[in-house]
PDB file of the backbone (N, CA, C, O) and the ligand in Angstrom, with CONECT records:
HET     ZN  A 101       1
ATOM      1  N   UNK A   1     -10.085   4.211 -22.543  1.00  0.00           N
ATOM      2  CA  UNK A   1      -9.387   4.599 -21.308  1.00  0.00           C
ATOM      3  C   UNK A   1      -7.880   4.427 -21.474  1.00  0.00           C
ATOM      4  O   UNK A   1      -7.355   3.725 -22.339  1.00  0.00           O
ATOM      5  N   UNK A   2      -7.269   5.116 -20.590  1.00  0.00           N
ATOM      6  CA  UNK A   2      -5.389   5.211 -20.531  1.00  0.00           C
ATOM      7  C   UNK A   2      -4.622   4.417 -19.100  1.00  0.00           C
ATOM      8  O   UNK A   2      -4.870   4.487 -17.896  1.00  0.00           O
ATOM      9  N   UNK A   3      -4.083   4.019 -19.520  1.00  0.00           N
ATOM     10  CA  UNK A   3      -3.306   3.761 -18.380  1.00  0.00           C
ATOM     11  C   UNK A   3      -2.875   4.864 -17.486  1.00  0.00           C
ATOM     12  O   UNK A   3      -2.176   5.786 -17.905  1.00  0.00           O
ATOM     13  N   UNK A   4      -3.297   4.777 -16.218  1.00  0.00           N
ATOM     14  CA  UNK A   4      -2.849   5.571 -15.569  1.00  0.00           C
ATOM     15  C   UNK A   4      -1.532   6.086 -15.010  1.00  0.00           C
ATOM     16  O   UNK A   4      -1.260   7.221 -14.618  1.00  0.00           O
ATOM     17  N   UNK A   5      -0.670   4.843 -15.069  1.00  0.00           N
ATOM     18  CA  UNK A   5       1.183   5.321 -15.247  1.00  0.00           C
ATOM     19  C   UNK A   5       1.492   5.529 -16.188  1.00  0.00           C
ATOM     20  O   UNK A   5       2.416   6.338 -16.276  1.00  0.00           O
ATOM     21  N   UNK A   6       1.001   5.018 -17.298  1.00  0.00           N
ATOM     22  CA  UNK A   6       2.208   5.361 -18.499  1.00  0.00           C
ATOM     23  C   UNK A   6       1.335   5.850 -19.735  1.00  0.00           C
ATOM     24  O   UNK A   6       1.759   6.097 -20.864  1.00  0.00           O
ATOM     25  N   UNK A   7      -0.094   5.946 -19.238  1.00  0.00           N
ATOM     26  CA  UNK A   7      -0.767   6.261 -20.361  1.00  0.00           C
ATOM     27  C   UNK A   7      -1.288   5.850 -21.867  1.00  0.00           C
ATOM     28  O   UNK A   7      -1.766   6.557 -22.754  1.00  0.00           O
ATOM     29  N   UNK A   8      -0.952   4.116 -21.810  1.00  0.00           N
ATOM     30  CA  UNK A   8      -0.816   3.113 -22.579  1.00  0.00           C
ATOM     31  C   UNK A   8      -2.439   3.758 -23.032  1.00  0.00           C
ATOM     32  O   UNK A   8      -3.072   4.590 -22.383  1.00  0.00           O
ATOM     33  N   UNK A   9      -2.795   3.212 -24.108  1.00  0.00           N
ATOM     34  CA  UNK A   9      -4.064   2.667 -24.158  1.00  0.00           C
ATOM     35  C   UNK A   9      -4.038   1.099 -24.433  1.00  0.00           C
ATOM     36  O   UNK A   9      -3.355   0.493 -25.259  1.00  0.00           O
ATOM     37  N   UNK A  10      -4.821   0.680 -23.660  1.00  0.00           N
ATOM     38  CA  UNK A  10      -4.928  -0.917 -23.546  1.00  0.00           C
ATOM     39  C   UNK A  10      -6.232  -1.319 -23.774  1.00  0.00           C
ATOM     40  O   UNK A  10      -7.067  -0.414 -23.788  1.00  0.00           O
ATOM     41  N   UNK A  11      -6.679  -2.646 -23.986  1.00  0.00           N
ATOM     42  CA  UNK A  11      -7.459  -3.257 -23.766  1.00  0.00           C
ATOM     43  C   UNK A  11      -8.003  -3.700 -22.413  1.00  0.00           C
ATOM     44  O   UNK A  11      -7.722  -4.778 -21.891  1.00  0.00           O
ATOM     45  N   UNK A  12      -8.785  -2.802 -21.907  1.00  0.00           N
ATOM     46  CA  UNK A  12      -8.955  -3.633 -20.368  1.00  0.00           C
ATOM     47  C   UNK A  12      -9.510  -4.582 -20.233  1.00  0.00           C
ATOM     48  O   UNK A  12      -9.220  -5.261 -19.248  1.00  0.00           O
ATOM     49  N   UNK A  13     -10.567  -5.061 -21.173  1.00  0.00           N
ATOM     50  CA  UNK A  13     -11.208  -6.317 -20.829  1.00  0.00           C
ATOM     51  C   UNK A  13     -10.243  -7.421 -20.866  1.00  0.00           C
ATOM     52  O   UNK A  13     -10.287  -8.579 -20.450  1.00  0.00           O
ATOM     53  N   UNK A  14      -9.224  -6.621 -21.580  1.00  0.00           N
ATOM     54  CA  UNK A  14      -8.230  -8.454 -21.738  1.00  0.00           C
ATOM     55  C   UNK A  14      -7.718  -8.449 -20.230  1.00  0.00           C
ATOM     56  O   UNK A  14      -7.647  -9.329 -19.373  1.00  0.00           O
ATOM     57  N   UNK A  15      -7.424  -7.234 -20.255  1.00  0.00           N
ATOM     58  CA  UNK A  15      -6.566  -7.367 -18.968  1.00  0.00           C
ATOM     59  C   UNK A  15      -6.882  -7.825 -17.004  1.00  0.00           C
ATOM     60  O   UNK A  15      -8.025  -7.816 -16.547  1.00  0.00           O
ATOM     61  N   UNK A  16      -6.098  -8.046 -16.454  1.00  0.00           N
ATOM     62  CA  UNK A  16      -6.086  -8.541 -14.924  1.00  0.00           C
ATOM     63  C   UNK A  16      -5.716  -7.314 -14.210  1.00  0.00           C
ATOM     64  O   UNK A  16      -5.591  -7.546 -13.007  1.00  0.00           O
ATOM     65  N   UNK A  17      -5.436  -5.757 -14.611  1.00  0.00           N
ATOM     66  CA  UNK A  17      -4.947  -5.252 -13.887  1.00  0.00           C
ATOM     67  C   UNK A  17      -5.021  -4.023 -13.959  1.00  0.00           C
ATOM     68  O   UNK A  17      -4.117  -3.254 -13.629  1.00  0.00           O
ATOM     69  N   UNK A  18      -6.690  -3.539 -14.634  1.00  0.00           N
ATOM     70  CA  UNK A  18      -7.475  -3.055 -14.997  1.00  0.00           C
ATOM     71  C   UNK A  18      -7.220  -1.813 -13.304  1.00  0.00           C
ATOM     72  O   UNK A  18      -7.276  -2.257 -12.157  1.00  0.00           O
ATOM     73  N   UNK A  19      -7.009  -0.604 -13.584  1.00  0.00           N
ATOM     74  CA  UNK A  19      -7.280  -0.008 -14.946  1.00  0.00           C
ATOM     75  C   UNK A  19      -5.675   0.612 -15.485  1.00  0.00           C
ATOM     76  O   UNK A  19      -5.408   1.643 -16.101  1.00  0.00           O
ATOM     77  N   UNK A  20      -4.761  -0.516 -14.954  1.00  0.00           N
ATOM     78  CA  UNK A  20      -3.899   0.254 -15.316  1.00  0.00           C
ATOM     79  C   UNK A  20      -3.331  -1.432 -16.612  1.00  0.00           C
ATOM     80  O   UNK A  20      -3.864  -2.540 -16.672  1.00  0.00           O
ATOM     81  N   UNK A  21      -2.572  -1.089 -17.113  1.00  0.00           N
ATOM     82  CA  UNK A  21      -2.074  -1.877 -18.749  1.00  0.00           C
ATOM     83  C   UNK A  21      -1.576  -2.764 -18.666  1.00  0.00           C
ATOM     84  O   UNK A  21      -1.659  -3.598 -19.568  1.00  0.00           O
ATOM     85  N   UNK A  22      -0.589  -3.053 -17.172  1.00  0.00           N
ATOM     86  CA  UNK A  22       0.504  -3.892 -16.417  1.00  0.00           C
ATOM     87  C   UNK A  22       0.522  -4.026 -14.998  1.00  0.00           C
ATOM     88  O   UNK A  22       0.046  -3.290 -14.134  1.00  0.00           O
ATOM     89  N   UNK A  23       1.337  -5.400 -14.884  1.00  0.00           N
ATOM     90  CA  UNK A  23       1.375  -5.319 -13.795  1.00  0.00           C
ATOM     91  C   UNK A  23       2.477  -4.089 -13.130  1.00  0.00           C
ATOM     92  O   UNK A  23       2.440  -3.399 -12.111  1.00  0.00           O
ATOM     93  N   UNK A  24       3.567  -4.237 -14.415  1.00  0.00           N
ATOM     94  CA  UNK A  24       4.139  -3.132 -13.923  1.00  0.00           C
ATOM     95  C   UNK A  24       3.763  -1.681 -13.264  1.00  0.00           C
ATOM     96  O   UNK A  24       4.050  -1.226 -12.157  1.00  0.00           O
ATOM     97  N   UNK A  25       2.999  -1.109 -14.373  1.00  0.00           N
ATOM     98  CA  UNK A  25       2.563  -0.038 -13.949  1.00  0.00           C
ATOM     99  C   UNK A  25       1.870  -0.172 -12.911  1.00  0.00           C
ATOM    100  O   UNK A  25       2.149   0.772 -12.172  1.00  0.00           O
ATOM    101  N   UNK A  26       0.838  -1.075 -12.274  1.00  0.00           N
ATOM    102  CA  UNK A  26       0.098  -0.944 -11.435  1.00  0.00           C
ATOM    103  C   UNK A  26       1.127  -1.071 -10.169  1.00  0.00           C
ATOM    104  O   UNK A  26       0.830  -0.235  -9.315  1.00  0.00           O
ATOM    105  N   UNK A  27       1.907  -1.628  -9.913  1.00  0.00           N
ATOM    106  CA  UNK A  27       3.045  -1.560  -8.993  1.00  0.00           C
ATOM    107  C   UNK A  27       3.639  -0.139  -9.259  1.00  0.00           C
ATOM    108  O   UNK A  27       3.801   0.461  -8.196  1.00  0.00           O
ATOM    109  N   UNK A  28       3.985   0.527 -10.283  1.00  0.00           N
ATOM    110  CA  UNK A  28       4.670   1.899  -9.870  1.00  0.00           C
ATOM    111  C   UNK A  28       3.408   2.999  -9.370  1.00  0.00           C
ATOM    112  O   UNK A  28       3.539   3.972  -8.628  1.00  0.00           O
ATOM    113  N   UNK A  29       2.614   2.680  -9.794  1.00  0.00           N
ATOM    114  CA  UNK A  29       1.394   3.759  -9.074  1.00  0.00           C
ATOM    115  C   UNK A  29       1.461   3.502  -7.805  1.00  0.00           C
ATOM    116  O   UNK A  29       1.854   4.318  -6.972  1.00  0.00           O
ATOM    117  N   UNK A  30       1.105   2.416  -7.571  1.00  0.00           N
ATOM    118  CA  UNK A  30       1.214   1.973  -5.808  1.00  0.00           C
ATOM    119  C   UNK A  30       2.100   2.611  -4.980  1.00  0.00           C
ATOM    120  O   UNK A  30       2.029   3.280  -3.949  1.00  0.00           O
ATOM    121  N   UNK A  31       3.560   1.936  -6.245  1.00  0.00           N
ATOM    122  CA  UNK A  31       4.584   2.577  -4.888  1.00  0.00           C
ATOM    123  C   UNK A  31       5.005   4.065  -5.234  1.00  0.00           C
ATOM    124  O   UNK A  31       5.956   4.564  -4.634  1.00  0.00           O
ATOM    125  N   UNK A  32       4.237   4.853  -6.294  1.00  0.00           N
ATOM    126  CA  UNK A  32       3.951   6.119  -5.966  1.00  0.00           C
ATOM    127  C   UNK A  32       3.106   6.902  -4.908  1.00  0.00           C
ATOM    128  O   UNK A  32       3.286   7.890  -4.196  1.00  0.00           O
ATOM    129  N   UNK A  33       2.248   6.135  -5.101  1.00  0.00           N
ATOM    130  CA  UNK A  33       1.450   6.351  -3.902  1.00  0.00           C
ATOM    131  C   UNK A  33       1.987   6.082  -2.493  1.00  0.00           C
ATOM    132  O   UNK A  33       2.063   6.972  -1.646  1.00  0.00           O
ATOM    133  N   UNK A  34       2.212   5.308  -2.365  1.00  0.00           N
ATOM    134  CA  UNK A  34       3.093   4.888  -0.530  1.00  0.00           C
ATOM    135  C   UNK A  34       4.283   5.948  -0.730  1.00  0.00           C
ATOM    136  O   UNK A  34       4.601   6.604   0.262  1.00  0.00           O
ATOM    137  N   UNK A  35       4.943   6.156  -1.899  1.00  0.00           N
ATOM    138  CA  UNK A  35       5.686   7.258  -1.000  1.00  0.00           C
ATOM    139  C   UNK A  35       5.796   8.518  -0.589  1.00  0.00           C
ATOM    140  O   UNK A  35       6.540   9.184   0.131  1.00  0.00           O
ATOM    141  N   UNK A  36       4.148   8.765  -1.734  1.00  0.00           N
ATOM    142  CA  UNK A  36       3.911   9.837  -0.989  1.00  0.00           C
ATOM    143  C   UNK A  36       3.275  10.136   0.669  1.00  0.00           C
ATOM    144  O   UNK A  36       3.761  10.933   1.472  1.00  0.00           O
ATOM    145  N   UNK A  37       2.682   9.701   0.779  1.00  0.00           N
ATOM    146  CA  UNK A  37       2.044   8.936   2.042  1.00  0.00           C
ATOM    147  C   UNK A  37       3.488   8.776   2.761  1.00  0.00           C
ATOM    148  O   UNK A  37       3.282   8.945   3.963  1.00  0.00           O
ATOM    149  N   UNK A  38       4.620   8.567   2.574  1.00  0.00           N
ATOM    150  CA  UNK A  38       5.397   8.373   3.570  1.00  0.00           C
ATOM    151  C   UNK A  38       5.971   9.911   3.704  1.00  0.00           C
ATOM    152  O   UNK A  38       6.430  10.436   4.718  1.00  0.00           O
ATOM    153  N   UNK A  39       5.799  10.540   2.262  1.00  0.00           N
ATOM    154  CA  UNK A  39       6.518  11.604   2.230  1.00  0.00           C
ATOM    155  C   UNK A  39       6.017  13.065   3.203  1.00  0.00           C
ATOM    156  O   UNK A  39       6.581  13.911   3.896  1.00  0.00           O
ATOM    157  N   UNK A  40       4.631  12.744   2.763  1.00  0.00           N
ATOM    158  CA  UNK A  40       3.728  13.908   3.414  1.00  0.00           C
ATOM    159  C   UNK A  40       3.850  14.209   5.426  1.00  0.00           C
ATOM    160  O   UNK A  40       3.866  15.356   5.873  1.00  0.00           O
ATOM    161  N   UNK A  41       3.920  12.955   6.351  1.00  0.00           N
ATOM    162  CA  UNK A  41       4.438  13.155   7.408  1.00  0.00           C
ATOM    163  C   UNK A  41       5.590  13.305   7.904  1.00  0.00           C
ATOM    164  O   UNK A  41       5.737  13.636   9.080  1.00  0.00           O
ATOM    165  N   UNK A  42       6.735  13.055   6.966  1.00  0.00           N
ATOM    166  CA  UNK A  42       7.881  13.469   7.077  1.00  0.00           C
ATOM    167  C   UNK A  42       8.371  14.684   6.602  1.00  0.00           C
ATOM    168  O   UNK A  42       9.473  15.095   6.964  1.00  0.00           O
ATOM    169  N   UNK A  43       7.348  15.568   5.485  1.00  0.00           N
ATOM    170  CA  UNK A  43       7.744  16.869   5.412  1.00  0.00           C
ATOM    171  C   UNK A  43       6.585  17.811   6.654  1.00  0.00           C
ATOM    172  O   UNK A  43       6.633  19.014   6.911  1.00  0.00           O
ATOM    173  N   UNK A  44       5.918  17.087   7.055  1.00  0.00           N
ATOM    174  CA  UNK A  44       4.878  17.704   8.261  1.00  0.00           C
ATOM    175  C   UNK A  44       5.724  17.816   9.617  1.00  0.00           C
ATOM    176  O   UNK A  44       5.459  18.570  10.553  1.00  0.00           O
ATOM    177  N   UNK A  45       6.743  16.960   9.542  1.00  0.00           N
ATOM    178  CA  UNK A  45       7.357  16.251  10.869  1.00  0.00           C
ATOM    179  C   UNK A  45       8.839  17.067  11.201  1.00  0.00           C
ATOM    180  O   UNK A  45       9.417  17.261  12.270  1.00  0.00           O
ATOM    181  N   UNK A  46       9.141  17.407   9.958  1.00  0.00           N
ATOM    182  CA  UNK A  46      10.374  18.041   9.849  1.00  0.00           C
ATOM    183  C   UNK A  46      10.761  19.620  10.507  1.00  0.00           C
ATOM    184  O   UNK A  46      11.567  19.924  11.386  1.00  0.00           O
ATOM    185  N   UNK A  47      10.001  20.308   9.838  1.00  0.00           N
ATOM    186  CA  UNK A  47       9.711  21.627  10.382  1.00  0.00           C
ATOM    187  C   UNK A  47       9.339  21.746  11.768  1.00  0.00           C
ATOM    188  O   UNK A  47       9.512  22.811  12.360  1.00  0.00           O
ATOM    189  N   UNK A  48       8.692  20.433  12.501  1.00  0.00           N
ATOM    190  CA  UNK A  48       8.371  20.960  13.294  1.00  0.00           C
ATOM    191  C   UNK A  48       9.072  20.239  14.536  1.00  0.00           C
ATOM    192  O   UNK A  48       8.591  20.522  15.634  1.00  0.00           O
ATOM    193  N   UNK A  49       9.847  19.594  14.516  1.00  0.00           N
ATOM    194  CA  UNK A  49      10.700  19.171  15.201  1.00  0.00           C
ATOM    195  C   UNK A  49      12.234  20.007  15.254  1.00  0.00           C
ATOM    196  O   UNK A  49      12.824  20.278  16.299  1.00  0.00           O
ATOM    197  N   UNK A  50      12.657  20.300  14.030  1.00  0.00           N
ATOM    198  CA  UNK A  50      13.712  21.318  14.121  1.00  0.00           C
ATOM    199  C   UNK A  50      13.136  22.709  14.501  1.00  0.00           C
ATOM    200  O   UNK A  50      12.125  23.249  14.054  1.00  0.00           O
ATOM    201  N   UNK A  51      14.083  23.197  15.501  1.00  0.00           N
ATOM    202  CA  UNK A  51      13.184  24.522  15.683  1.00  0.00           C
ATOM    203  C   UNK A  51      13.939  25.802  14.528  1.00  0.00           C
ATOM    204  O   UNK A  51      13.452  26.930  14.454  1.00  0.00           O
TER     205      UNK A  51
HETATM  206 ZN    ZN A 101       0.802   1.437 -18.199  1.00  0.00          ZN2+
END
């Protein structure tokens, strides 16, 4: 398996932070994730508030 941010291949059994390689990475997925999630109602929100 790959890390899902950076595409490492790792050892997951060694690892705590499975399934991604780091803690790092597992923090940039996250806060990839939240910003999209922040992003998606604010491009929903935009259009439709400006006329
Ligand atoms: Zn990684």
């Amino acid at each position: 398996m790959r890390c899902p941010t950076c595409g490492t291949r790792a050892a997951w059994h060694a690892s705590s932070h499975r399934p991604f390689c780091s803690l790092t990475c597992r923090l940039i997925d996250l806060g990839v994730w939240l910003d999209e999630c922040y992003r998606i109602p604010g491009k929903e929100a935009d259009p439709g508030d400006v006329p």
